[in-house]
C-alpha positions in Angstrom: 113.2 -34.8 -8.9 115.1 -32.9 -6.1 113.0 -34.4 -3.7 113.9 -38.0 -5.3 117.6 -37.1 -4.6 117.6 -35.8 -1.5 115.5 -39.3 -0.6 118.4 -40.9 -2.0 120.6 -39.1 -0.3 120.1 -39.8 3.0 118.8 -43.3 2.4 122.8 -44.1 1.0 124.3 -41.9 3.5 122.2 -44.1 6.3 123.2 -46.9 4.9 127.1 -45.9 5.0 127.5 -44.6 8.6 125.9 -48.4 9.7 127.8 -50.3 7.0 130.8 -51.8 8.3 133.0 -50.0 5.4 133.4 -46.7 7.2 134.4 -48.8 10.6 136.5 -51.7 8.5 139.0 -51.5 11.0 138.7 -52.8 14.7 141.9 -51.1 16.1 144.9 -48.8 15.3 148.0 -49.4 17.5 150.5 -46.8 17.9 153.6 -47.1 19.7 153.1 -44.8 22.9 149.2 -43.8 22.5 147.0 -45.2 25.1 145.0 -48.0 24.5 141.9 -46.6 23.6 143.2 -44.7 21.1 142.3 -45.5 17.3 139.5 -48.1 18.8 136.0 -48.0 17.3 134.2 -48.4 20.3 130.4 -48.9 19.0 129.0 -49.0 15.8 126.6 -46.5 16.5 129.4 -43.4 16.8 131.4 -42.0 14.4 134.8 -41.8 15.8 138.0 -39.6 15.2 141.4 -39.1 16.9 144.1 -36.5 17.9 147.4 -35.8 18.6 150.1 -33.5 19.9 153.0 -33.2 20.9 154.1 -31.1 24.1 153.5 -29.7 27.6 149.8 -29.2 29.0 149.1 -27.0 26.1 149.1 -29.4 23.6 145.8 -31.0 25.4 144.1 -28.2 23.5 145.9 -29.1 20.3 144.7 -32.5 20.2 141.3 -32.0 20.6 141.5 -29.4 17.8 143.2 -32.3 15.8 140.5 -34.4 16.9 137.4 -32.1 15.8 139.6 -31.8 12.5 140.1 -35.5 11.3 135.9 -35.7 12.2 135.1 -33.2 10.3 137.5 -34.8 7.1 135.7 -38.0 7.9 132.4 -36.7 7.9 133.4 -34.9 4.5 134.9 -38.0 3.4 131.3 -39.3 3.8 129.3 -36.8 2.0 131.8 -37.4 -1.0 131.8 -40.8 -1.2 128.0 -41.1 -1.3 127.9 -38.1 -4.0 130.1 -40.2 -6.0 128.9 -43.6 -5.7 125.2 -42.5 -6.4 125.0 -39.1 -8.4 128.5 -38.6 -10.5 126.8 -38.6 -13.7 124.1 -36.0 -12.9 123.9 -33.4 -15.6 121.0 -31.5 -14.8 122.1 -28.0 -13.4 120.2 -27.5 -10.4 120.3 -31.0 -9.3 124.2 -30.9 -10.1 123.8 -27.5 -7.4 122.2 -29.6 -4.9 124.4 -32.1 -4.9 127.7 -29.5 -5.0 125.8 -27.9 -1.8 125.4 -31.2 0.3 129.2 -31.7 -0.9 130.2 -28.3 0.7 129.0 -27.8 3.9 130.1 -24.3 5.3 128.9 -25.3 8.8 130.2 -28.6 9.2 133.0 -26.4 11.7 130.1 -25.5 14.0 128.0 -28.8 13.9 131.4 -30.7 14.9 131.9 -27.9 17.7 128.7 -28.2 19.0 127.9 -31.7 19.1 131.6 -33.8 19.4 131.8 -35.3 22.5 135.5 -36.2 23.7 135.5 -39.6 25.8 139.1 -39.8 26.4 142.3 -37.5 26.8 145.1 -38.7 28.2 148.3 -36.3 28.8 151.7 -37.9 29.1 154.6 -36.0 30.6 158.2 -36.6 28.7 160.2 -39.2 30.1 164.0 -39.3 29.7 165.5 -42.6 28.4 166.4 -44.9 31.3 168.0 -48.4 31.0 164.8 -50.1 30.5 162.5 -47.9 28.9 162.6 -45.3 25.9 162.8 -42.0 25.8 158.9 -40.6 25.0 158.2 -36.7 24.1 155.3 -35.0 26.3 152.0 -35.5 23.9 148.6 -35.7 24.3 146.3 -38.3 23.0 142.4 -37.7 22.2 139.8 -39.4 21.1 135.8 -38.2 20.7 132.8 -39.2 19.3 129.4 -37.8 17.3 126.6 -40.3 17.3 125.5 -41.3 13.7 122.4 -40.5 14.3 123.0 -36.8 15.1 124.9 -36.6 11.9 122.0 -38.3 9.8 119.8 -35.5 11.3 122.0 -32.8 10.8 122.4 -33.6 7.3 118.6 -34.2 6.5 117.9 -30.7 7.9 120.5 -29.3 5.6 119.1 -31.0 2.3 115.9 -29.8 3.4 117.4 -26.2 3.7 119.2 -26.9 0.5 116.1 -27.8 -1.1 113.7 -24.3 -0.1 116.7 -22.4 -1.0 116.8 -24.4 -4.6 113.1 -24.3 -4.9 112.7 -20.4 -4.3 115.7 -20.1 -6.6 114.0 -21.6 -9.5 111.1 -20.2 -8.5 112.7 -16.3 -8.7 113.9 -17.6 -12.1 110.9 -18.5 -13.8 109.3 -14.9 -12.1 112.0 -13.1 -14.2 111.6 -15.1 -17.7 107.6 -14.8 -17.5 108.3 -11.1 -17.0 110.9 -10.9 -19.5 107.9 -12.4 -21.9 105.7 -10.3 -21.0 107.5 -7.6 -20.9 108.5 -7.7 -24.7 
């Protein structure tokens, strides 16, 4: 059965990244970004976007904003496709395997280690003048996982997921036969 779900799982999450629901929108414009920001380039990336506000430092801050709002997105994901596919689940260890897929401890690192930023754009602060506005120094990123990455990473997880379930079980029914025996 867990090997059915985990099947399931990946086939729906698939089927999400490349629908056009996650991507429904073509652009975002803000007042003051640049013009790439907020734009879903390709359907084959996953996208996300920062912001921050101040002198040269804040370049750091946005892409720390960025890696943020991708790691919410791709945790987004994982719950919508638990919901739509497995919410009424009662059995306890398939209910476990689908909590675990839910709540990725490592997500932080996977983001880290594969995001790739395509654009950063620093503006200095401008004073008002007659013709223009006055604009705040802020910083503007934008960066990009491939879909295909995150597929992978996640089927390598459910598999972890999975031995880690199996040898669980596996332990358990060790102890009740020797708690049968035993008496």
């Amino acid at each position: 059965m867990l090997e059915a779900i985990i099947l399931k799982l990946i086939t729906t999450l698939t089927g999400y990244l490349f629908s056009a629901t996650i991507d429904s929108f073509k652009s975002i414009e803000v007042e003051g970004a640049p013009s790439w920001y907020g734009k879903n380039l390709d359907h084959d990336n996953l996208y996300a976007y920062g912001y921050a506000r101040g002198d040269i430092e804040s370049i750091e801050v946005a892409r720390e904003n960025c890696k943020i709002t991708m790691i919410r997105r791709i945790n987004d994901i994982n719950e919508i496709v638990t919901y739509d596919n497995f919410r009424n689940i009662q059995d306890p260890k398939e209910r476990a395997l689908i909590n675990e897929f839910k709540n990725d401890p490592e997500i932080r690192v996977f983001v880290n280690k594969t995001m790739q930023f395509e654009k950063i754009e620093h503006f200095k602060a401008e004073e008002k003048g007659i013709l223009t506005k006055a604009r705040p120094a802020q910083t503007f990123a934008g960066g990009m996982i491939p879909k295909k990455f995150i597929i992978d990473y996640q089927k390598e997880r459910l598999d972890k997921i999975k031995f880690s379930l199996t040898h669980f079980r596996a332990n358990n029914n060790f102890d009740e036969l020797d708690n049968i025996i035993g008496k």
